[in-house]
N, C-alpha and C positions, 0 to 999 in steps of 0.2 A: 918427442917434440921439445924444442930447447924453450929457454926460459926467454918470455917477450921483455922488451926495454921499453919501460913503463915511462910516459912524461907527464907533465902538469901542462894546463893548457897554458899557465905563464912561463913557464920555460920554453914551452914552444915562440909564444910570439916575442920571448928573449933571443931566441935563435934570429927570428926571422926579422927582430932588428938589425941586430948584429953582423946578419949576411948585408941586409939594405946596405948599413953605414959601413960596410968594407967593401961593397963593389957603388957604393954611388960615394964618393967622398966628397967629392966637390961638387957646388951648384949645377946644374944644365938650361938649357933654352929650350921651352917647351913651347909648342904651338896648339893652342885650341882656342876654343869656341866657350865663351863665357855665357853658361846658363843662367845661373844661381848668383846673384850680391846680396849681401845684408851687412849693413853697419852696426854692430851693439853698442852701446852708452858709452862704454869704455876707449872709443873711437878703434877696437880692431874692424878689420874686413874680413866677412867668411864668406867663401865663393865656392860653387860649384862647376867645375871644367868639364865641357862633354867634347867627345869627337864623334861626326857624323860620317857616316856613307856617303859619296859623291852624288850628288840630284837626290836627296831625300835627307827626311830628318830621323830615319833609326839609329840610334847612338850605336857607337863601336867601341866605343872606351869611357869613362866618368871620374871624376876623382874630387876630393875634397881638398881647398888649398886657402890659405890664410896671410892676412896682410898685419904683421902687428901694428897697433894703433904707430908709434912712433918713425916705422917707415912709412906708414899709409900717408900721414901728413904729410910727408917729402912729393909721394910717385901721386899721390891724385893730381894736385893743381900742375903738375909738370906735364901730367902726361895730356887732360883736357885744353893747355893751353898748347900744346904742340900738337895734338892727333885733332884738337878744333870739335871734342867732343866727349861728353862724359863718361867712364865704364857703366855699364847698359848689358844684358842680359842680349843675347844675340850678336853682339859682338868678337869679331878673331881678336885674340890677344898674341902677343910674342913674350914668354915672362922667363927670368932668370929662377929657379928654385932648387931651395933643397929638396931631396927627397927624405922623408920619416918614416917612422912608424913608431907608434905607442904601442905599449901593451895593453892598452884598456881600448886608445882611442881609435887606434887604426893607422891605417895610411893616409897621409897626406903630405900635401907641398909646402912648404914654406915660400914665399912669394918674396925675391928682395929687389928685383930689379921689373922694370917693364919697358919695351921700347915700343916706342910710340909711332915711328915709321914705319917699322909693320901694320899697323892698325890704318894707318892712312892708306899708306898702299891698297889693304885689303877692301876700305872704304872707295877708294878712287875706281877699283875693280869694280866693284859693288853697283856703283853709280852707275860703271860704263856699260853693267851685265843689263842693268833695270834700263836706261833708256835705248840699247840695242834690243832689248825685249818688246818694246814697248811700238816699236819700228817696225819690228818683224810682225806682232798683230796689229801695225797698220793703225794704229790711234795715238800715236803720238801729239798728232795735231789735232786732232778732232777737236775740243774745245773750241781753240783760236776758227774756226771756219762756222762755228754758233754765228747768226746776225745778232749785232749788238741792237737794244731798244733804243727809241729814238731819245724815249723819256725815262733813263732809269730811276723810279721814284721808290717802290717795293724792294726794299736790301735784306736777305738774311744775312746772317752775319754770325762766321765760326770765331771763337775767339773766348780768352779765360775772363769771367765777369767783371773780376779785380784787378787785369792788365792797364795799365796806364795807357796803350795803344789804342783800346779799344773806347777809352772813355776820351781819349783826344780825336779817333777817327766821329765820334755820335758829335763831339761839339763841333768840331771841323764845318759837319754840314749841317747841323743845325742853327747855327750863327752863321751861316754864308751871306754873303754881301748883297747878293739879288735877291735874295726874299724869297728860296726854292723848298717846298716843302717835303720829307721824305719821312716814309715808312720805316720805320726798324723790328726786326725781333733777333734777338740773340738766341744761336744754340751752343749751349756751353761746351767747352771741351777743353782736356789740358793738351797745352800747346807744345810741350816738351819732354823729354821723359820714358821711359819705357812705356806710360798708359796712351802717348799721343796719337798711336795710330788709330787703336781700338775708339777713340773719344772721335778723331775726326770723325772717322768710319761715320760712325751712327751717327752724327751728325748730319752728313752730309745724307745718309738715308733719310733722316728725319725730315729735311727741307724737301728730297725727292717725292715725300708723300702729298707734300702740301705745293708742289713746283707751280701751279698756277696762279700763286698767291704771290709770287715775286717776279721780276725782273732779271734780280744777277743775285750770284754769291759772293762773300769774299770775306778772304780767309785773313786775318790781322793776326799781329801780337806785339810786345810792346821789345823795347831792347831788352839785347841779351849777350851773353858770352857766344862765341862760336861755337862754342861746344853744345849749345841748345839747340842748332840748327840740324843736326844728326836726324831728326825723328822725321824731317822732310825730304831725304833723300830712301821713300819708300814705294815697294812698287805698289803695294794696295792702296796707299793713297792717291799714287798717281791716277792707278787704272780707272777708280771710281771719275777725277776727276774729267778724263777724258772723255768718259760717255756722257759725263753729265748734262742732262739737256738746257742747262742757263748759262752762260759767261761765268766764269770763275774769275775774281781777281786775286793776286796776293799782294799781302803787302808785310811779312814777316821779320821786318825789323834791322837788314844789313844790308852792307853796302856793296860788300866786295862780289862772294861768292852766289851762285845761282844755284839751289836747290833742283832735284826734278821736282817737285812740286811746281816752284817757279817755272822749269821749263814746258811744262803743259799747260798751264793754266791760261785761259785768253789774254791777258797781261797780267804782269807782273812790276808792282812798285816797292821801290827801298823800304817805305814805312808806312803805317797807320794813314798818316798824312797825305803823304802824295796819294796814295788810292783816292781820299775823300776829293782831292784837289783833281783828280782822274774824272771823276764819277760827274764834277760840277763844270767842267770843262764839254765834257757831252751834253749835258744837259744847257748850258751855255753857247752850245754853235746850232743846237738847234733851235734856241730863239731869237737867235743871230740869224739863220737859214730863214726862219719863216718870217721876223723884222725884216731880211731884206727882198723876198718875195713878194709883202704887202706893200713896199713902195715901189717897187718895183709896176706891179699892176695897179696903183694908185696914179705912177706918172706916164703908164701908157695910158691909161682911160683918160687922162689928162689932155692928153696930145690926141686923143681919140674924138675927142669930144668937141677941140677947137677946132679939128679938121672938119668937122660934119656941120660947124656954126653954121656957115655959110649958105653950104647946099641946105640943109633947115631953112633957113627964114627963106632963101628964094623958092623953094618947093612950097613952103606955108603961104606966099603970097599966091600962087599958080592953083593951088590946091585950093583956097578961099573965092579967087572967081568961081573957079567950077561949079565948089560948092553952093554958093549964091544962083547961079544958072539953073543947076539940076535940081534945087530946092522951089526954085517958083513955080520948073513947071511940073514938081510932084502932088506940088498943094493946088495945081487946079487940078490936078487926075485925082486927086484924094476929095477935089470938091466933090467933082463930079459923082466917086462912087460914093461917096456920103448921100448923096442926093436919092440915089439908084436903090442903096440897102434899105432908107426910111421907108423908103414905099413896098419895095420887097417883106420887111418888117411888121407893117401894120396889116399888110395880108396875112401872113403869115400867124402874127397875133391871133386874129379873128379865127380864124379855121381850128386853130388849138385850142382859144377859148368854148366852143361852140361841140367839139371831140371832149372836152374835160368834163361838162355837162351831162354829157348823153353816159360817161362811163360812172360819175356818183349816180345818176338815176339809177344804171342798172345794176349798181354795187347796192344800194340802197335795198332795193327789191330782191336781190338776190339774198342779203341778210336777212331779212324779214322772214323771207320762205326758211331757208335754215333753220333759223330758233323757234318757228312755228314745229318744223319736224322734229328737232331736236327735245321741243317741249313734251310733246305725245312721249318720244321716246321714254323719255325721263320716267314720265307720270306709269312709263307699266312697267317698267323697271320695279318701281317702289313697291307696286302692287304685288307680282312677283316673290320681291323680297321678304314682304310682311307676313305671305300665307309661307314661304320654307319654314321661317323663324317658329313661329305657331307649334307647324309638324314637326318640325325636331325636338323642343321643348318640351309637346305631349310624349314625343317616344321616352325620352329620357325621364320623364315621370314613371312612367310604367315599368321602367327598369328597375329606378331608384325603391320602387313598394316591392319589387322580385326581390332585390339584393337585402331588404329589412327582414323580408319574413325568415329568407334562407338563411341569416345571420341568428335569427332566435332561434332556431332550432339547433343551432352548434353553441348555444350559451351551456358553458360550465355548470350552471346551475340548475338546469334543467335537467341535462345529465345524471348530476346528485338524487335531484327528486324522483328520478325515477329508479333507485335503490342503486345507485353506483357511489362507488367512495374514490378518493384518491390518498396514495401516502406517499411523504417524503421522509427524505433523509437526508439530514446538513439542507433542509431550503432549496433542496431537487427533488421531483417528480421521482418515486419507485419502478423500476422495469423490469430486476433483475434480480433474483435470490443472490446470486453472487457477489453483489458487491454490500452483499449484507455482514456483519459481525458480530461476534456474544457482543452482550454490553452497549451496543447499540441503543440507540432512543430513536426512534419514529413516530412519526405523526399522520395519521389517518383522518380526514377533512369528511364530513358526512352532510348531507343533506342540511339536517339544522348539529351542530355542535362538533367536536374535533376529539378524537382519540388519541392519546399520549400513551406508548407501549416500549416496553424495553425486551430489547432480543435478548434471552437466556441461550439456545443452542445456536 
């Protein structure tokens, strides 16, 4: 067996720079999926690159890659003001890099370049994948076909607590010019960001549990770069937003582009404002609708009323003879039976007065006999009573002199007198040689006087 060539583990990963930086000499164009950012103090960027399997999230490839602070200042604001949106975790990148390796640190990319068209593209894709998705399960619209309230006064309201959007949309309608008064609760959430979808989410769960307690939802935030609008072109936010059983409004703060958020939602306004100005518009045409209803049946009953003037007073005059006619000759029919019942009446009296009589006499008589029997009754009842009382009281006598004598004959002391003794030991009764011991004291109770004895065997 020949002799093995021995390495250090730093000569190996000497070699294995070495190969790197002679077969990769120049930058490349890498395409991945940006897991991992973190900014440190120093303004570097350290990122995490994954590559996924197609329709799933198993990665196939990872790598560690770095933005030195002094390119990072160049490629951040160029590339959010052209891709219209921040580097974010979940997003495709297109990056120019070195490849490396450290001997201590590993592999990684050096990052010098990024282009930002790729990412839009991949963005523009992205949009076209979620709302073709969105189509194909048939909820695209569902929102917009919610009935809006007549009166929406109950608003939740998603939005960041400290957003200027959200403290101009609460004064909006709270200082409204007709005097409209509304409900609010805030459920917090951030509005931009890698955390905004997770934040809307539960959000939007939150109000779901309470959905009886409002009207509509609607989602604000105040201005922002273009690049803060990215977190609403999502499918989880959309999908929730589409079943959601209240009106959704938006009103996320630009002018140009329409988010899918925007495009499901039951309307969609530029800003904070115009939704408020949305919200008081409806509330506006419907007391515009029921203002012009009440005059409306104010001026038919109007024209209702002068119509029937007429036929009124010539029916009230026609109606007046009658009435005078059929009233004279009710009151002589009404003489007549007045006349008819007095006399029916005072027969009538008489027979009842003369029947009410005969029934107290024979009430009268009839109680008498009653408490006459009922008296006897009583009176042997008592008699009865007073001789059991007697007999039982002598029995119980006679027992009570049995149970005295048979009690003196079980006295202890009688017992004694007749030459019996008792002994204890420890202030118990003796039974048992056994629980006897040397050294023992016992006590022996007699007739007249008491024995004090100590056990020797």
């Amino acid at each position: 067996m020949g002799t093995k060539e021995l390495l250090t583990l730093s000569q190996l990963n000497h070699m294995v720079r070495e190969t790197i930086e002679e077969q990769f000499p120049y930058p490349l164009w890498v395409v991945a999926e940006l897991s991992e950012i973190k900014i440190n103090a120093s303004g570097h960027c350290y990122m995490e690159l994954i590559e996924k399997k197609p329709d799933s999230d198993q990665p196939t490839a990872k790598a560690r890659a770095v933005i030195w602070a002094y390119t990072f200042r160049m490629l951040k604001p160029y590339f959010e003001t052209t891709a219209g949106r921040p580097l974010a975790p979940g997003l495709k990148i297109l990056v120019q890099a070195e490849v490396s390796f450290h001997e201590i640190y590993g592999f990684s990319l050096n990052i010098k370049d990024i282009d930002p068209s790729y990412t839009i593209g991949e963005m523009a894709l992205k949009r076209k994948e979620i709302i073709e998705r969105l189509q194909r399960e048939g909820i695209l619209e569902m929102n917009k076909h919610l009935p809006f309230p007549l009166v929406p006064q109950n608003i939740a309201i998603i939005s960041s607590e400290t957003a200027a959007g959200f403290q101009d949309f609460v004064h909006q309608l709270t200082h409204n010019p007709y005097g409209y008064r509304f409900n609010f609760v805030l459920f917090p959430a951030i509005m931009q960001g890698a955390e905004a979808e997770g934040t809307l989410v539960e959000a939007l769960e939150h109000i779901y549990e309470k959905e009886n307690k409002f009207d509509v939802v609607v989602i604000i935030r105040g201005g922002g770069s273009q690049a803060d609008l990215g977190s609403f072109d999502n499918y989880r936010i959309a999908q929730h937003i589409t079943q959601f059983p209240l009106p959704v409004i938006t009103g996320i703060g630009h002018e140009k582009d329409e988010t899918v958020t925007d495009l499901v939602a039951y309307a969609n306004l530029k800003t904070p404002t115009a939704v408020a100005e949305f919200i008081l518009d409806r509330v506006r045409n419907f007391e515009e609708r029921v203002t012009t209803t009440m005059d409306q049946i104010c001026q038919q009953t109007e024209e209702k009323i002068s119509g029937y003037q007429y036929f009124l007073e010539h029916y009230t005059y026609d109606l007046n003879n009658l009435l005078q006619s059929k009233l004279v000759r009710h009151i002589r029919h009404l003489d007549h039976i007045k006349q008819k019942l007095l006399y029916q009446t005072d027969r009538e009296n008489q027979n009842k007065k003369e029947k009410l009589l005969k029934y107290i006499h024979d009430l009268k008589q009839g109680i008498s006999i009653y408490l006459q029997w009922h008296q006897q009754k009583t009176d042997m009842y008592d008699r009865s009573t007073q001789t059991n009382i007697n007999q039982y009281f002598t029995q119980k006598d006679h027992k009570l002199v049995l149970y005295s004598k048979s009690l003196s004959y079980l006295d202890p002391l009688r017992v004694l007198q007749r030459g019996y003794s008792i002994t204890r030991l420890h202030g118990n009764a003796l039974k048992d040689m056994k629980n006897i011991h040397p050294e023992d004291i016992i006590h022996t109770k007699l007739f007249r006087g008491e024995i004090k004895s100590k056990v020797i065997k």
